[in-house]
N, C-alpha and C positions, 0 to 999 in steps of 0.2 A: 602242075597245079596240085596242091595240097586239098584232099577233100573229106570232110566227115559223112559219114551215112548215120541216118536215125530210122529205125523203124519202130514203129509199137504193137502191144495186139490189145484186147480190153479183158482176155481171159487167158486163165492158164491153160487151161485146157479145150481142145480142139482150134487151136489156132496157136501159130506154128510164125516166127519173126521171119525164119533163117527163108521163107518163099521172097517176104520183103527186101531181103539182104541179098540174096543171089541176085535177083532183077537188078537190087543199084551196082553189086559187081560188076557186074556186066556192062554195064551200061559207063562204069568209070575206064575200065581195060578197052569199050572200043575210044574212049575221048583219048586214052596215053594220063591217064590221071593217077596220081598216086594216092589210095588209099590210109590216108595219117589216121583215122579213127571210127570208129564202129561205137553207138550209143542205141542203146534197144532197151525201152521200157515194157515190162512184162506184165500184163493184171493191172494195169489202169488205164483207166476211163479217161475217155477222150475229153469229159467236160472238164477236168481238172487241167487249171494252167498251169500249175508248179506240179511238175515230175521230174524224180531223181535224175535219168539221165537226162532227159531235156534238157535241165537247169545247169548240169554238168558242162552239157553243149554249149550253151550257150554264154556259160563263163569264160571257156576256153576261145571260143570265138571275141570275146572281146579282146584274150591278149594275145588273139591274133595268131592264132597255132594252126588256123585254115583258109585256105584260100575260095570254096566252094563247099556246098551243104547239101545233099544230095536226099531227098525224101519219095516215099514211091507214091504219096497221095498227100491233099492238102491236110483232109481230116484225120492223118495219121501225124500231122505235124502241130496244127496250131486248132485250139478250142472254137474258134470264132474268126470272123472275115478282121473284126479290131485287134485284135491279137496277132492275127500272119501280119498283117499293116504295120504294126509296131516292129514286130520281127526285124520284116523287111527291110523296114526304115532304120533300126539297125545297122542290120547288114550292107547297107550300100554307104553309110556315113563311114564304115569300116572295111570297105574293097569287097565284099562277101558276096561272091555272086550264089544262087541258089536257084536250084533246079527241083520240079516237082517232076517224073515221070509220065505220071498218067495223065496231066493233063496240059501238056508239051510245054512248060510254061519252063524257061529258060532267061533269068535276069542279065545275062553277059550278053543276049540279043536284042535288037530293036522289036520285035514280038513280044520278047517276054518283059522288057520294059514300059513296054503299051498296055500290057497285061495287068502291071502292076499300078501304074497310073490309075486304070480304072477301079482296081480295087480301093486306090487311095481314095477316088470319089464316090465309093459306093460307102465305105466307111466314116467318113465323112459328112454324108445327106444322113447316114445312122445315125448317128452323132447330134446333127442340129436335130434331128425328127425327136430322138428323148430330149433334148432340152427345152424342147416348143414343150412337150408333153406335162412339164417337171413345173415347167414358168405356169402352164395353166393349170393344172391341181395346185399349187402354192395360191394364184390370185384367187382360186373360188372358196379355198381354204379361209386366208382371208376378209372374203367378201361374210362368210357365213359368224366373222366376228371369230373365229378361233384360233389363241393363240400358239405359235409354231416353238420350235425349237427345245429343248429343256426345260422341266416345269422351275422356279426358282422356289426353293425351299427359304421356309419362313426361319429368320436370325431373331431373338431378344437383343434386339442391340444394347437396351441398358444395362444387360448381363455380362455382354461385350466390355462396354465402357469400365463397368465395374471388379471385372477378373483383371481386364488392363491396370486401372490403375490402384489395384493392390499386387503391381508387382510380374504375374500369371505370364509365362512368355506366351507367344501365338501357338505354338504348339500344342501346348497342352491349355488353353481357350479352348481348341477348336475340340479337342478328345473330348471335355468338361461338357459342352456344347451338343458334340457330337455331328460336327460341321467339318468343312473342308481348311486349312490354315487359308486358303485365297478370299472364301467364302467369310469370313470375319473378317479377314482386311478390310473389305471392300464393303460391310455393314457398318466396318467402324469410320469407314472415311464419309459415307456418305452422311452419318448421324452429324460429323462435324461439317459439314458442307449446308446440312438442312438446320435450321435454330430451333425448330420446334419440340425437335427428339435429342434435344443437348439435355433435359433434366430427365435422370433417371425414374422409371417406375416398376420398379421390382414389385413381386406381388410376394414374395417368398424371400427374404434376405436371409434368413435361417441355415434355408437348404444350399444358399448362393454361398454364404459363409463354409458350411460343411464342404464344401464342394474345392472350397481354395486351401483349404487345410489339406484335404487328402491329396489333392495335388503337387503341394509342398514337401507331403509327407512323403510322397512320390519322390518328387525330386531330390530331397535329402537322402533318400534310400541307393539311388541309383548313383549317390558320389561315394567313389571308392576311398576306405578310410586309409590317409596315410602312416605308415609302420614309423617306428622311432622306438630309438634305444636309449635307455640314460647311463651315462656314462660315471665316472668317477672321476674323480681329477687326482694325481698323484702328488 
């Protein structure tokens, strides 16, 4: 059996991988296991879920270059109980049995598959426990009348209407504007959907005027001029 070992430490100094990597030798030579790879991140922290060689690990493991994953503690493997969960699950949709040392937890056996069951339901109750939590700050949210998500920024849509149809693509609307291209689509659609905001009221057509010139002037700038020779006729 093909096995990777991963150790970590969270400092460079005074702590030392190669104590972590002896104990999973060891531990792979009494199984008869072959050693295919060694992954040890050095000075990072545990809370971080993306680490260089983790990441490494765990690419290789999807294309399947390991048969076992050998770690000498949970906390040296996975950030959180949601994260070994993931892991795991993983690794068993992919043949990957995975062994922790320290705390004899073994997926190739009916222990350590029971082992893992439980964490799938402890992960799990965590899980629904923030969503109960999330549903009710959102309901008292609003119960108190406050509205959620994105504030919407205010559109002139008869500015809309009017750079439209003098021509103005959405693009450069939205620059003029100073809006999103989505964000004037979707003022302009709704102007033609509602009748009451179909007649324009510009307060400034002066500025609205300046504004389609320099635009233009824009765009005329930005078309490259085509070269031509004149020729003679013989």
């Amino acid at each position: 059996m093909r096995a990777a070992l991963y150790a970590r430490v969270s400092t460079q100094s005074g702590q030392d991988p190669s104590v972590q990597l002896r104990e999973l030798r060891e531990y792979c030579e009494r199984r008869g296991w072959e050693i295919a790879g060694e992954f040890t991140d050095v000075g990072v922290s545990g809370i971080k879920e993306r680490r260089p060689q983790l990441d490494q690990l765990l690419a290789s493991c999807r294309k399947r270059r390991f048969d076992a994953v050998v770690v000498h503690r949970y906390d040296r493997f996975a950030r959180s109980l949601r994260q070994l969960v993931n892991v795991l699950s993983d690794f068993e949709a992919l043949g990957i049995q995975f062994v922790s040392l320290h705390e004899g937890v073994d997926t190739s056996t009916p222990n350590g598959r029971l082992v893992f069951g439980i964490f799938a339901s402890i992960a799990e109750f965590e899980r629904e426990l923030i969503r109960d939590r999330v549903r009710s700050g959102v309901a008292a949210a609003r119960a108190r009348g406050k509205r959620l998500g994105r504030p919407r920024r205010h559109v002139d849509v008869s500015q809309v209407a009017a750079l439209r149809g003098a021509g103005v693509s959405w693009r450069d609307i939205g620059r003029v504007l100073g809006v999103g291209v989505a964000t004037a689509r979707s003022a302009f659609q709704e102007r033609a959907k509602n009748p009451r905001n179909r007649q324009p009221y510009l307060t400034d057509r002066t500025r609205l005027a300046s504004r389609i010139s320099v635009v233009r002037k824009t765009s005329i700038s930005r078309t490259p001029a085509i070269p031509f020779r004149l020729t003679e006729n013989c």
